[in-house]
C-alpha positions as CSV (number, residue, x, y, z in Angstrom):
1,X,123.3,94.8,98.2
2,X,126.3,95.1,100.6
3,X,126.3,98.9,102.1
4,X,129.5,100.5,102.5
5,X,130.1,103.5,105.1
6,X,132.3,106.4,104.0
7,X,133.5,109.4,106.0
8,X,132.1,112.5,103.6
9,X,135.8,113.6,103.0
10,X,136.0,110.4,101.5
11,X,133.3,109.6,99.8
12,X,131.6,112.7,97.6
13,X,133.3,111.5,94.6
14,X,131.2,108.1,95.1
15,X,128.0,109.3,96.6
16,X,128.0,112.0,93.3
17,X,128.2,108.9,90.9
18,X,125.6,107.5,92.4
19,X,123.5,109.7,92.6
20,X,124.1,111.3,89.0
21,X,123.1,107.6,87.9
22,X,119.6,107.3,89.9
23,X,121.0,105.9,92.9
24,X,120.3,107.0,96.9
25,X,122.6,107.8,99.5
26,X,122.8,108.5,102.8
27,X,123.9,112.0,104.2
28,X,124.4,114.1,106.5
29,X,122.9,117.3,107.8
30,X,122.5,119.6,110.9
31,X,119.4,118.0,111.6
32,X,119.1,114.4,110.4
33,X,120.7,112.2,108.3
34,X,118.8,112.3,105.2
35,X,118.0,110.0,102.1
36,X,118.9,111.6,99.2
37,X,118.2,111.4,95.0
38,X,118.4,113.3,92.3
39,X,114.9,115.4,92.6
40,X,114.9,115.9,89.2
41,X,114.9,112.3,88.5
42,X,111.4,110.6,89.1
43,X,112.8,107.3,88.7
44,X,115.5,108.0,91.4
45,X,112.8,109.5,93.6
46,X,110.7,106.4,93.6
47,X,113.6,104.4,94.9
48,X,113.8,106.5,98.2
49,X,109.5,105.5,98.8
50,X,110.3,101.9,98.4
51,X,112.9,101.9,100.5
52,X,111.5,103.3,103.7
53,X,108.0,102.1,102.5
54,X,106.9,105.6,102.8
55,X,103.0,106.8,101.7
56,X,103.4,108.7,97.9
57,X,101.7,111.3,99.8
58,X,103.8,112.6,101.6
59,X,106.4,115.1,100.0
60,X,110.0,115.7,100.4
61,X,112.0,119.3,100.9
62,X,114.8,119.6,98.0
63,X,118.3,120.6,99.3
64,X,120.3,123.1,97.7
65,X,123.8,124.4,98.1
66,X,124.1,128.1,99.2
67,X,124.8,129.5,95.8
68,X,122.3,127.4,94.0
69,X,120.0,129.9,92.2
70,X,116.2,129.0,94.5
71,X,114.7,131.1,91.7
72,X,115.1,127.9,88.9
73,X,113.1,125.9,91.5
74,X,110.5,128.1,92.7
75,X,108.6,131.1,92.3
76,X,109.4,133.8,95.0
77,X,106.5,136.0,95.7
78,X,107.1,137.4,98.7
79,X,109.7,140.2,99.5
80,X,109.9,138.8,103.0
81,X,111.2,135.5,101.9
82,X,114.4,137.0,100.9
83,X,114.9,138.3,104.8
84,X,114.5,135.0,105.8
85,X,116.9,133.4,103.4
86,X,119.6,135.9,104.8
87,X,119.1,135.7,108.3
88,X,118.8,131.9,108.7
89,X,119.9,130.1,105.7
90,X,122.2,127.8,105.4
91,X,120.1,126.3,108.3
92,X,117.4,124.0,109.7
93,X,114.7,125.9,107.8
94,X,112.4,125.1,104.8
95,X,110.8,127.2,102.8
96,X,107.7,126.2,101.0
97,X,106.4,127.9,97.4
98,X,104.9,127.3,94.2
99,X,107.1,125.1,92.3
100,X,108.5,125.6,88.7
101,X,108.4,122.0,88.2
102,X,111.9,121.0,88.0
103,X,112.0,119.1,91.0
104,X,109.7,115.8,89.7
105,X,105.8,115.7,90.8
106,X,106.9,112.3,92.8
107,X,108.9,114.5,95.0
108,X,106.0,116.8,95.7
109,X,103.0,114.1,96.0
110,X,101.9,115.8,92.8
111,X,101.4,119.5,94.3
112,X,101.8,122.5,93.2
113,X,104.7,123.7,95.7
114,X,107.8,122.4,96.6
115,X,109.5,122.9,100.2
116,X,113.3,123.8,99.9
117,X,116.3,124.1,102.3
118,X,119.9,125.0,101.9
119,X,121.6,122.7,105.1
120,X,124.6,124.3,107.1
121,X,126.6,120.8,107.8
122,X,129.4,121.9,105.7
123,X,129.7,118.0,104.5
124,X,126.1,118.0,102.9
125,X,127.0,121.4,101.4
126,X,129.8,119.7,99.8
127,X,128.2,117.0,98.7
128,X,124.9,119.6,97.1
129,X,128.3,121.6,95.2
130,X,129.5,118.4,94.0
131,X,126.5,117.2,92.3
132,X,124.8,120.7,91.5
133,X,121.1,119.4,91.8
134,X,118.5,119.6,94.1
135,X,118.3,116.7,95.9
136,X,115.4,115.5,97.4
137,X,115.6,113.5,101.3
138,X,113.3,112.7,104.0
139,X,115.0,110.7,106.9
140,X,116.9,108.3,106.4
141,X,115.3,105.7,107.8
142,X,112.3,103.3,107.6
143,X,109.0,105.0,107.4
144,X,107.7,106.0,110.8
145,X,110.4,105.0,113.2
146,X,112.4,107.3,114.8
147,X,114.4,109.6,112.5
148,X,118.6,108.9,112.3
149,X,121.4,111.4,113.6
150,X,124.1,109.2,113.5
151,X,125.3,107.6,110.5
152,X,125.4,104.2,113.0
153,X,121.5,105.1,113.1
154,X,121.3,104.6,109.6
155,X,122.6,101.7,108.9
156,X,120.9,100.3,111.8
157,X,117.8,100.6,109.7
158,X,119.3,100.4,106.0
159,X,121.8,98.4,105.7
160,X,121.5,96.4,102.3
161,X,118.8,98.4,101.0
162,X,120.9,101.5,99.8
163,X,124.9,101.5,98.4
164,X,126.3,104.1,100.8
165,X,125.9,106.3,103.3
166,X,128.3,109.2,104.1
167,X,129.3,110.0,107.6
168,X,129.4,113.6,108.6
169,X,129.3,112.6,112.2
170,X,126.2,113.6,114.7
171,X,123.8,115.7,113.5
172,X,124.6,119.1,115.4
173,X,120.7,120.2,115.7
174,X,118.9,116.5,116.1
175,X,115.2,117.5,115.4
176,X,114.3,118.3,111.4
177,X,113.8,122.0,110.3
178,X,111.0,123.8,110.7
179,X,108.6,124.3,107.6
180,X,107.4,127.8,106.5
181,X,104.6,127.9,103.9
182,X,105.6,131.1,102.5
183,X,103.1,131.6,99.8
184,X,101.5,134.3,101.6
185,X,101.7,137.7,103.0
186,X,102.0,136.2,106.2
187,X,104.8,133.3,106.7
188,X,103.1,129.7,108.2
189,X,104.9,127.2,110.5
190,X,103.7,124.1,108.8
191,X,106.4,121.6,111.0
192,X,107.7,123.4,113.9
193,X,111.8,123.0,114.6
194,X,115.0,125.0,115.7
195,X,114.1,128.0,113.7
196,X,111.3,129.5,116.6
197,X,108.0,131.3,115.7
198,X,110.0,134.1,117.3
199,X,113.2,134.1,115.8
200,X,110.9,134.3,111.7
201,X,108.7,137.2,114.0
202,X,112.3,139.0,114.7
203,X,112.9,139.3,110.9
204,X,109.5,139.5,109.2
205,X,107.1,140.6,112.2
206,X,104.9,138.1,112.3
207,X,104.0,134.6,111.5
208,X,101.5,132.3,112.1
209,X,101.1,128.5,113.0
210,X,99.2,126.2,110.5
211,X,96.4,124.2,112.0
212,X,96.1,121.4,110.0
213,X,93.0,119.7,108.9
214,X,91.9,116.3,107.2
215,X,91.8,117.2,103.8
216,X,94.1,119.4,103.6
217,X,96.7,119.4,100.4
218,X,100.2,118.3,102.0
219,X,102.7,120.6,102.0
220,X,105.3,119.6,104.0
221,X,106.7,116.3,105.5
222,X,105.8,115.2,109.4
223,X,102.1,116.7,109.3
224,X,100.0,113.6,108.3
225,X,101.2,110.5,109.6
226,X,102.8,108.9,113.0
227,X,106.6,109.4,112.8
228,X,109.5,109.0,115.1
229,X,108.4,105.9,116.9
230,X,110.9,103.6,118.8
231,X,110.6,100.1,118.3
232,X,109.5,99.4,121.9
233,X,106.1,100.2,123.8
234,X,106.2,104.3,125.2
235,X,103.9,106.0,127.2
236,X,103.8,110.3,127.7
237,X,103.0,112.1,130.8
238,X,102.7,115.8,131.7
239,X,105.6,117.2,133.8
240,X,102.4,117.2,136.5
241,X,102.2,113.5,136.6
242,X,105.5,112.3,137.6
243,X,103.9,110.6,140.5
244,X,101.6,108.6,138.0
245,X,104.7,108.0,135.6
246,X,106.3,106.3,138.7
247,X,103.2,104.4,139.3
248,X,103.8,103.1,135.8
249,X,107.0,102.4,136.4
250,X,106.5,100.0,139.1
251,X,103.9,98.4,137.9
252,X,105.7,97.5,134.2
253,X,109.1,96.2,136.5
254,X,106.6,94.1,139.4
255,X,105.3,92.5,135.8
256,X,108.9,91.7,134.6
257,X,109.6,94.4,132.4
258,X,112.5,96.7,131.8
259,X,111.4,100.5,131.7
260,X,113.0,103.8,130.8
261,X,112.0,107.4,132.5
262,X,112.8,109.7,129.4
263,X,112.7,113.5,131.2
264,X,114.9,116.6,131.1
265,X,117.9,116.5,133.7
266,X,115.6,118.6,135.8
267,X,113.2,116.3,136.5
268,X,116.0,113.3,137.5
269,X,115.8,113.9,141.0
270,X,111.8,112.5,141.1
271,X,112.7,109.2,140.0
272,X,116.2,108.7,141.7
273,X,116.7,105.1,141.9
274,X,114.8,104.2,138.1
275,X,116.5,103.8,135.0
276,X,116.7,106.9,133.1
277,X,117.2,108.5,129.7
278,X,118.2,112.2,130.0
279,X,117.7,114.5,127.6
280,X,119.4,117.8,129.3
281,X,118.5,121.0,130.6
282,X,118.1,123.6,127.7
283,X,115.7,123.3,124.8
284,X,118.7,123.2,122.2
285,X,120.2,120.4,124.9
286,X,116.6,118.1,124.8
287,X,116.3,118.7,120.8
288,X,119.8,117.5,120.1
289,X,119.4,114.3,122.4
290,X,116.3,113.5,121.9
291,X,116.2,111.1,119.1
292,X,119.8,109.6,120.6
293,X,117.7,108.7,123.4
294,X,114.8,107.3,121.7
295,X,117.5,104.8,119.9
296,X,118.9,104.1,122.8
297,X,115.8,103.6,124.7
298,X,114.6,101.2,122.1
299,X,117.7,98.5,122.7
300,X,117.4,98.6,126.1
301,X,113.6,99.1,127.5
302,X,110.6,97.0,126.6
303,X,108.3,100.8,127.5
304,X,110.1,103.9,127.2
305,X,107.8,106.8,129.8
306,X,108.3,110.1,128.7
307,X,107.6,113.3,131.0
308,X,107.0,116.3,129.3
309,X,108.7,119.7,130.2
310,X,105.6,122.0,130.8
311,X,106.6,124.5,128.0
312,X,105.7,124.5,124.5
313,X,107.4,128.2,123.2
314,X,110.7,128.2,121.1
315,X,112.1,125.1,120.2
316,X,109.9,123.2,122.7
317,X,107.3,123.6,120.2
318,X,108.9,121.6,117.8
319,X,110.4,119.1,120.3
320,X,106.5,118.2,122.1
321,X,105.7,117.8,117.9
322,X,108.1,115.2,117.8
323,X,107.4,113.8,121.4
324,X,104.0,113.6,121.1
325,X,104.1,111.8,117.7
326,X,106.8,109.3,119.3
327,X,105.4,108.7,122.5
328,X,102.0,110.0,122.8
């Protein structure tokens, strides 16, 4: 299969063909490039877990256009939920609740709710107008490795396996949204992201973060398995142990090996003279580079050492999710 590449001006027409007719595409959003089917397809849907050679147990979110009615996908039972949609949707959030069974049970890992988003890159939106169905994307990438937000990225990992992928450019946001089971009186972060515990507590008043537990039904995507791994060996420390992250650092180039220092810009000065991988100063900064780095890291380093920033409020929470998952 020969993949073409296709700015998304360009390419809607195509990528709705394809997708009307079972196929996958790649596409942009703010967070990730995502790999999308028709969710109400289950034949299309399978296509996407054989590509990546992702478990069946783990669900996808459905993306919808901002006028796309949720209510034919879902059952709303929560006043609050409508607050939410208003204040941050289009966005990086997902909403989890009891599906109506339109979107296929191999979307869902045969549950009983289904996680949906309404993305803000103004590309994807065209491309949900165009085709008018919720369509169903985890990364688009190969299961577990670091997740894509370039359309370079994506390629990188699927080229031949899917027909076309349709560049939007870089992902503004570069970590995926944060999950909400909203099911209850009380919303849930399932997957923490840009959307803050205390941005949902501005609008609603409160909300609580999921502990998971073995056993537990899966509701959202990123909460069972290792994800977001580089293809290279990595190592995590504590923003208190740069001196033992430089002690690693020697000893990995005395043995002949390239390393990496991945660490916010704040942090640069303890390991002048080492190769490093900056991520920035800010929490929106570090989230947006973060996987860029990772990629990057991975060409260049045989052992990527990340140093951690010492906070884990706002976005950081989502951010140490992913770091810990890719690194620890």
């Amino acid at each position: 299969m020969t993949t073409e590449v296709l700015s998304v001006d360009g390419g809607i027409e195509k990528a709705k063909k394809i997708l009307l007719l079972g196929g996958i595409v790649g596409m942009p959003t703010e967070t990730v490039y995502g790999l999308a089917a028709d969710g109400t397809n289950p034949d299309a849907v399978k296509k996407i877990f054989e590509v990546k050679g992702r478990p069946i147990d783990n669900p996808l979110i459905a993306h919808i256009h901002k006028d796309f009615d949720i209510n034919t996908l879902v059952y709303v039972k929560n006043d609050y939920v409508y607050k939410l949609i208003d204040a941050f949707m289009p966005g990086p959030l997902t909403l989890v609740m009891e599906s109506k069974g339109v979107v296929c049970k191999e979307a869902v890992a045969g549950g009983d709710t289904l996680a949906v988003r309404m993305p803000s890159h103004a590309g994807c939106q065209a491309l949900l107008r165009a085709v008018n169905r919720p369509l169903v994307a985890p990364s688009a990438n190969l299961s577990k490795h670091t997740s894509p937000v370039s359309a370079e990225h994506v390629f990188h990992d699927l080229n031949g396996k899917i027909p076309l992928i349709l560049d939007g450019g870089r992902c503004s946001g570069g970590i995926e949204s944060t999950v909400l089971d909203v099911t209850g009186s009380v919303p849930r972060i399932l997957r923490a992201g840009l959307i803050t515990k205390e941005m949902v507590e501005s609008i609603v008043g409160a909300c609580e973060i999921a502990q998971h537990k073995e056993g537990d039904k899966v509701k959202s995507p990123g909460v069972k398995y290792r994800h977001y791994r580089p293809k290279c060996d990595t190592a995590l420390f504590d923003i208190t142990e740069t001196d033992k992250a430089n002690a690693l650092y020697d000893r990995e180039l005395a043995n002949g090996r390239t390393p990496y220092i991945m660490c916010s810009d704040e942090l640069a000065e303890k390991f002048a003279g080492k190769n490093l991988l900056l991520l920035g100063r800010s929490g929106e900064e570090i989230a947006f580079n973060l996987y860029d780095k990772l990629l990057e890291g991975e060409k260049k380093a045989d052992i990527i050492i990340a140093v951690s920033f010492g906070r884990c409020d706002g976005v950081y929470l989502g951010i140490m999710n992913r770091l810990s998952k890719s690194c620890g």
